[in-house]
C-alpha positions, 0 to 999 in steps of 0.5 A, spaced: 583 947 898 577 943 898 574 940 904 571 933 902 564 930 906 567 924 910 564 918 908 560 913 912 565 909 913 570 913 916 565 917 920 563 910 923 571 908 924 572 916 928 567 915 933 566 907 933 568 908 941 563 914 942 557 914 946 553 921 945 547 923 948 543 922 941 546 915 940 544 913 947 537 916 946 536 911 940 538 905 944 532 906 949 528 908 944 531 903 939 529 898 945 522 900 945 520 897 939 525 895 934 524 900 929 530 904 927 525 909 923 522 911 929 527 910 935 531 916 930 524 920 930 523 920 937 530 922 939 529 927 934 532 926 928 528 931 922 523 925 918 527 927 911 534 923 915 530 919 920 530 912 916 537 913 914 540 916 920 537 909 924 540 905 920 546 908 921 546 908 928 544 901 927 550 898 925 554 903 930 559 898 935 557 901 940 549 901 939 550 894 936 554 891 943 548 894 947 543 892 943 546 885 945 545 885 952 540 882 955 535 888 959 530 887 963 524 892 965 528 893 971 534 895 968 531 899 963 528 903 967 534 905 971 537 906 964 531 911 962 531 914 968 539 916 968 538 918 961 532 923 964 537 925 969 542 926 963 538 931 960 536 934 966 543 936 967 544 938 960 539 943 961 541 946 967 548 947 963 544 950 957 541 955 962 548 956 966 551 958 958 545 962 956 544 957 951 537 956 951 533 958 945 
């Protein structure tokens, strides 16, 4: 039995209610410039799939709704500012499960 890749289309519908940690950071850095390129770079996406990585974040649902929304500097801070706290509690949960590299 052979394992098929699923397409582009059918990743977007299986995870289309999804909010990941890697999608929440492309919103932010999104929102900083603009630039799908390079909101994926920063989030830390490899430069060999950075551009098409974006674009597909870009026309995910949940990225497109957010992006929708209307922000201002203090709301953007709170957001980045939770998504710090977000990572911190990943890494004490990396430490917990000697995950850590």
């Amino acid at each position: 039995m052979r394992i098929r890749q699923m397409g582009f289309s059918s990743r977007l519908k299986a995870h289309k209610n999804i909010l990941t940690l890697e999608t929440l950071k492309f919103i932010i850095e999104y929102l900083k410039d603009g630039n799908a390129k390079q909101a994926a770079l920063r989030t830390g996406i490899p430069e060999t799939y950075a551009s098409r990585h974006g674009l597909w974040l870009k026309k995910h649902p949940l990225v497109q709704k957010a992006l929708e929304t209307e922000l201002n500097e203090r709301d953007f801070a709170k957001l980045e500012k939770s998504l710090n706290e977000i990572e911190q509690q990943m890494e004490i949960c990396r430490e917990i499960l000697n995950l850590n590299e």
